[in-house]
SEBA-453039 format. One record per atom (N, C-alpha, C): residue number from 1; chain; atom name; z, x, y. Coordinates in nm, 2 decimals. Example, Ala and Ser with C-alpha at 12.3 -4.5 7.8 and 13.67 -1.06 7.14 Angstrom:
BEGIN
REC  resi  chain  name      up    east   north
REC     1      A     N    0.78    1.32   -0.57
REC     1      A    CA    0.78    1.23   -0.45
REC     1      A     C    0.78    1.32   -0.33
REC     2      A     N    0.71    1.28   -0.22
REC     2      A    CA    0.71    1.37   -0.11
REC     2      A     C    0.79    1.29    0.00
//
This chain:
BEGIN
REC  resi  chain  name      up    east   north
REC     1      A     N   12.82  -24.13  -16.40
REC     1      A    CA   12.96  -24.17  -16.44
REC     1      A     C   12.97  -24.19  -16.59
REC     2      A     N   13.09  -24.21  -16.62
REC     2      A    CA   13.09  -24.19  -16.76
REC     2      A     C   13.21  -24.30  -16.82
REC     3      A     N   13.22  -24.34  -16.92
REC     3      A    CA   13.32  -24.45  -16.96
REC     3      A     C   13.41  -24.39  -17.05
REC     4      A     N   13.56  -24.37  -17.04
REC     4      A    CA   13.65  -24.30  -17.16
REC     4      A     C   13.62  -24.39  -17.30
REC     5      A     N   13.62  -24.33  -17.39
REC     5      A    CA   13.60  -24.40  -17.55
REC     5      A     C   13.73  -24.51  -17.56
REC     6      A     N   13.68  -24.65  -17.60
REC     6      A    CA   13.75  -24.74  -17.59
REC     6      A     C   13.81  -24.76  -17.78
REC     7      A     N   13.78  -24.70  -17.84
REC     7      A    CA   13.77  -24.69  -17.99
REC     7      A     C   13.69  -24.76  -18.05
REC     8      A     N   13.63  -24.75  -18.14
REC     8      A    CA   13.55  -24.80  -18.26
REC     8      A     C   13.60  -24.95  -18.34
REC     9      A     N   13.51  -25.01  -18.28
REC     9      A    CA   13.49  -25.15  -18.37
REC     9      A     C   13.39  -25.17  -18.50
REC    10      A     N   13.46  -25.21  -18.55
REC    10      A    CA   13.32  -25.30  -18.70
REC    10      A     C   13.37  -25.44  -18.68
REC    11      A     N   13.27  -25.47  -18.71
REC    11      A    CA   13.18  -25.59  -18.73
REC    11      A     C   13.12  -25.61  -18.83
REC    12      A     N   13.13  -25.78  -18.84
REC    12      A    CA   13.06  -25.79  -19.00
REC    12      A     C   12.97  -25.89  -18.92
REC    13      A     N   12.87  -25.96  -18.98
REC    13      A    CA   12.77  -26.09  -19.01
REC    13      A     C   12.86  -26.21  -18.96
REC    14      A     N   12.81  -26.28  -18.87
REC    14      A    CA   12.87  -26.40  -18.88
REC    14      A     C   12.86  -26.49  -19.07
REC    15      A     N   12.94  -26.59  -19.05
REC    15      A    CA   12.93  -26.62  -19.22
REC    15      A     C   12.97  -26.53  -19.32
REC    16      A     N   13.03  -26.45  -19.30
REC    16      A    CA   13.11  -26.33  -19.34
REC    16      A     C   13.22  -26.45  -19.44
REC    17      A     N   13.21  -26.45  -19.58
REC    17      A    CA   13.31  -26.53  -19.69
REC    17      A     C   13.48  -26.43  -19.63
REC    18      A     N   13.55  -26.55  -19.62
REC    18      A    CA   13.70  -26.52  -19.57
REC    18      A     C   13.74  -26.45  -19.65
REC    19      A     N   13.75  -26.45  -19.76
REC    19      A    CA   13.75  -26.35  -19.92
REC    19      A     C   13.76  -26.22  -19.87
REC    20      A     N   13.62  -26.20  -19.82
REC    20      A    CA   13.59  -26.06  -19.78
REC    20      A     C   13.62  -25.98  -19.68
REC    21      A     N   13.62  -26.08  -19.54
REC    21      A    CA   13.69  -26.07  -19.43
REC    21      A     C   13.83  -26.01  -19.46
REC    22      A     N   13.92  -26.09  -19.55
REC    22      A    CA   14.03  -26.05  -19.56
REC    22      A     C   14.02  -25.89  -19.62
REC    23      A     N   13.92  -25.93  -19.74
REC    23      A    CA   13.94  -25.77  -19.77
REC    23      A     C   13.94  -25.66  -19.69
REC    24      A     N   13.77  -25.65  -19.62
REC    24      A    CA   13.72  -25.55  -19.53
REC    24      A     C   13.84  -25.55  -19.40
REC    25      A     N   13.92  -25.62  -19.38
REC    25      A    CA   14.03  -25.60  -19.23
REC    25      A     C   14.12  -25.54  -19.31
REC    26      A     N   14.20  -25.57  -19.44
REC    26      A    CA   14.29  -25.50  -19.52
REC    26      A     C   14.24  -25.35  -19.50
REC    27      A     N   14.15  -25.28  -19.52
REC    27      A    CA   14.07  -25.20  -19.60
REC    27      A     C   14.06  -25.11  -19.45
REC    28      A     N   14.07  -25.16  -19.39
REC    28      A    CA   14.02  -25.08  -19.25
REC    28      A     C   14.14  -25.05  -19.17
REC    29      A     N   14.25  -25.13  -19.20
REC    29      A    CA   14.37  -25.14  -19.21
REC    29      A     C   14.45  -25.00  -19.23
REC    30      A     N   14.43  -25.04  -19.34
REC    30      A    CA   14.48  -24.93  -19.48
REC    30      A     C   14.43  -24.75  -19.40
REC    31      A     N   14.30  -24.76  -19.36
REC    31      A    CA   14.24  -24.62  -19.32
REC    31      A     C   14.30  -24.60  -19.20
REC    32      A     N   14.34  -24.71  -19.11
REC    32      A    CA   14.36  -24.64  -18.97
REC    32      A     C   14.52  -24.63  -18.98
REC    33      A     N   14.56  -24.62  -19.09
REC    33      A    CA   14.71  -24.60  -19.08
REC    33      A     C   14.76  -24.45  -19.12
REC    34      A     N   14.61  -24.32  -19.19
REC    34      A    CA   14.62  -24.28  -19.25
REC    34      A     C   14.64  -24.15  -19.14
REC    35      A     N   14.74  -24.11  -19.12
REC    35      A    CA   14.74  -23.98  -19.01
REC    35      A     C   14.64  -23.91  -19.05
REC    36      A     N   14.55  -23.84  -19.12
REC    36      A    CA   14.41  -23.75  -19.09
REC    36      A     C   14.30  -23.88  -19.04
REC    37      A     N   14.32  -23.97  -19.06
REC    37      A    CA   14.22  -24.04  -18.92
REC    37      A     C   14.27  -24.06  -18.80
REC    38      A     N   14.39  -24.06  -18.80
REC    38      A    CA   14.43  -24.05  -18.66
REC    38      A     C   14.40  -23.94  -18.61
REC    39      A     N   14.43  -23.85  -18.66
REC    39      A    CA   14.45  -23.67  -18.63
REC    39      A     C   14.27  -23.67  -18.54
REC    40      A     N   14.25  -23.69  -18.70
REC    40      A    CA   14.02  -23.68  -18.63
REC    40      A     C   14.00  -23.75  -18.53
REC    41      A     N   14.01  -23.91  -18.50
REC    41      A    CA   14.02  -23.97  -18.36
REC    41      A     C   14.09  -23.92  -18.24
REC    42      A     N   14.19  -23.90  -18.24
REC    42      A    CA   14.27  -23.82  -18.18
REC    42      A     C   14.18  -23.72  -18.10
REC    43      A     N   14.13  -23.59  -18.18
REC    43      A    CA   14.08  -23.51  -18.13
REC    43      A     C   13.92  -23.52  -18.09
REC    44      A     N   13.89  -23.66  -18.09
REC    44      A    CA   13.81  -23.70  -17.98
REC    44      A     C   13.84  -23.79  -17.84
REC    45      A     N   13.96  -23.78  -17.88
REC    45      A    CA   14.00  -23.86  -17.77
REC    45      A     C   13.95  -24.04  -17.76
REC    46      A     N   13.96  -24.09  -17.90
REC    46      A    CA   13.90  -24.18  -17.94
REC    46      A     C   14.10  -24.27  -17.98
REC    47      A     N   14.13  -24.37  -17.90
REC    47      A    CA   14.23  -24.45  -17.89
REC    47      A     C   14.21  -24.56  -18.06
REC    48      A     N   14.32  -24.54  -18.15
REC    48      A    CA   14.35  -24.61  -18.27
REC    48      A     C   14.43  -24.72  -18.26
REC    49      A     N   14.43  -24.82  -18.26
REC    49      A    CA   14.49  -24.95  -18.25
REC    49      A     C   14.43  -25.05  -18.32
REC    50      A     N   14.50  -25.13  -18.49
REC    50      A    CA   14.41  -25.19  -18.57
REC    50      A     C   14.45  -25.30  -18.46
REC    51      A     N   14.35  -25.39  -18.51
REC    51      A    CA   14.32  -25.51  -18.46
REC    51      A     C   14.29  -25.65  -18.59
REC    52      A     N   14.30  -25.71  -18.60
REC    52      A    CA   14.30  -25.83  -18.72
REC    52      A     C   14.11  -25.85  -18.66
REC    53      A     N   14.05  -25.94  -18.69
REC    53      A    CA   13.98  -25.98  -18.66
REC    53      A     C   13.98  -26.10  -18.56
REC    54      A     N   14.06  -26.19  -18.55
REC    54      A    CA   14.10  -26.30  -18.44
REC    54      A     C   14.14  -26.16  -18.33
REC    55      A     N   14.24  -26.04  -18.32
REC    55      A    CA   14.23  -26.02  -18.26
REC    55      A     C   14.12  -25.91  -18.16
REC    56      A     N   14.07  -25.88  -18.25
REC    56      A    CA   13.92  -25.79  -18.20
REC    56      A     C   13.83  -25.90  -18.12
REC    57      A     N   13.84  -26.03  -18.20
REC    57      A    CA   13.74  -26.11  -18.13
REC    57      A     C   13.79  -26.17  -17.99
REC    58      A     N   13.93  -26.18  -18.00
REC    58      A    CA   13.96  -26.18  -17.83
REC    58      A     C   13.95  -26.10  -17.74
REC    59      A     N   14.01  -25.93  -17.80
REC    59      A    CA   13.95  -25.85  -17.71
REC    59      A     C   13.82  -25.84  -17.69
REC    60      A     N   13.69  -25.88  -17.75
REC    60      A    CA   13.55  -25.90  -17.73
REC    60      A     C   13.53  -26.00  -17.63
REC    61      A     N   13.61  -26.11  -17.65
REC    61      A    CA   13.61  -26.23  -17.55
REC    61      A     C   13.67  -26.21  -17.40
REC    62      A     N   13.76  -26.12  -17.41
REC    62      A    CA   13.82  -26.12  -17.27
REC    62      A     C   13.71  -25.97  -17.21
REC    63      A     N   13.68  -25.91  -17.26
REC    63      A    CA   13.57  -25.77  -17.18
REC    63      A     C   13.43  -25.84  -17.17
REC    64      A     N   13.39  -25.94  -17.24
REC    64      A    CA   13.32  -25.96  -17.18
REC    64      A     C   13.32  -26.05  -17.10
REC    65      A     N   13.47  -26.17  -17.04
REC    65      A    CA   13.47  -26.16  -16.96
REC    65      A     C   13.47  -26.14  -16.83
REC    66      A     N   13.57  -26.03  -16.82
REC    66      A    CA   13.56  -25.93  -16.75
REC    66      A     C   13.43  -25.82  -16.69
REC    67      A     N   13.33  -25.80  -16.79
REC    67      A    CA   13.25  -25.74  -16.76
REC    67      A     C   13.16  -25.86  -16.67
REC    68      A     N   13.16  -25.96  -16.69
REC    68      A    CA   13.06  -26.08  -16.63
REC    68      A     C   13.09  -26.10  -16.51
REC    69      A     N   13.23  -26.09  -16.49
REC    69      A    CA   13.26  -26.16  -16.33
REC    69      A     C   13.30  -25.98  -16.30
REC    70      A     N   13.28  -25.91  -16.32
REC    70      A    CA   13.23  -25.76  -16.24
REC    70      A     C   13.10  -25.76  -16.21
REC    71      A     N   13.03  -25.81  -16.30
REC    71      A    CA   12.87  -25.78  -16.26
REC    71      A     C   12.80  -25.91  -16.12
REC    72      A     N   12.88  -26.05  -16.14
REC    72      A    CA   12.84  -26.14  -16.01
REC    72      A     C   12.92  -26.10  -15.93
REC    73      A     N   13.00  -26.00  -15.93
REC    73      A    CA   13.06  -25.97  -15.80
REC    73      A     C   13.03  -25.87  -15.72
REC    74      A     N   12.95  -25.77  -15.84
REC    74      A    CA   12.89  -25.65  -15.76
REC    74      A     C   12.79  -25.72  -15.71
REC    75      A     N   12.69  -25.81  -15.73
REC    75      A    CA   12.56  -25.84  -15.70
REC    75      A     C   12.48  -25.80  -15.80
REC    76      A     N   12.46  -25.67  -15.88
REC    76      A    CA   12.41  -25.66  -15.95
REC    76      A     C   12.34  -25.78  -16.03
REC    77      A     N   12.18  -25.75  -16.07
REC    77      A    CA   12.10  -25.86  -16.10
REC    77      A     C   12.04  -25.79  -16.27
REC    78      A     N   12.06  -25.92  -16.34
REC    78      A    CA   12.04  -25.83  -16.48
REC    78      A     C   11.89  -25.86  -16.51
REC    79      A     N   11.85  -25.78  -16.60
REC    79      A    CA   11.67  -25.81  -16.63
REC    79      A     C   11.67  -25.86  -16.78
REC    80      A     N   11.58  -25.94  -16.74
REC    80      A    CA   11.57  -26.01  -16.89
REC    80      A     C   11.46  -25.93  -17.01
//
């Protein structure tokens, strides 16, 4: 089985100075707005949707929700 491409996240260091945060989210911002990265994503079939950082870290928070109460529900047992 195989999983369709959910798009590309970055991530920084936790302790990441807000300064910078703001910069690097501006900045990544700025790129995904630029039709030849869409175009290139695009023809991977790779989904563009910026995200702020509060909201990347919810969508982080709710999939791995989701992925957790999929896995106690399959049974599936994880290894440490």
């Amino acid at each position: 089985p195989d999983v369709p491409p959910s798009g590309i996240d970055v991530v920084a260091p936790k302790g990441l100075p807000p300064a910078l945060t703001k910069k690097l989210g501006e900045a990544i911002k700025k790129i995904t707005a630029e039709p030849e990265f869409q175009k290139v994503l695009t023809s991977f079939d790779v989904p563009y949707d910026y995200l702020d950082s509060e909201g990347l870290e919810k969508k982080i928070r709710e999939q791995y929700a989701w992925f957790k109460d999929y896995l106690q529900k399959s049974g599936l047992k994880t290894i440490k």
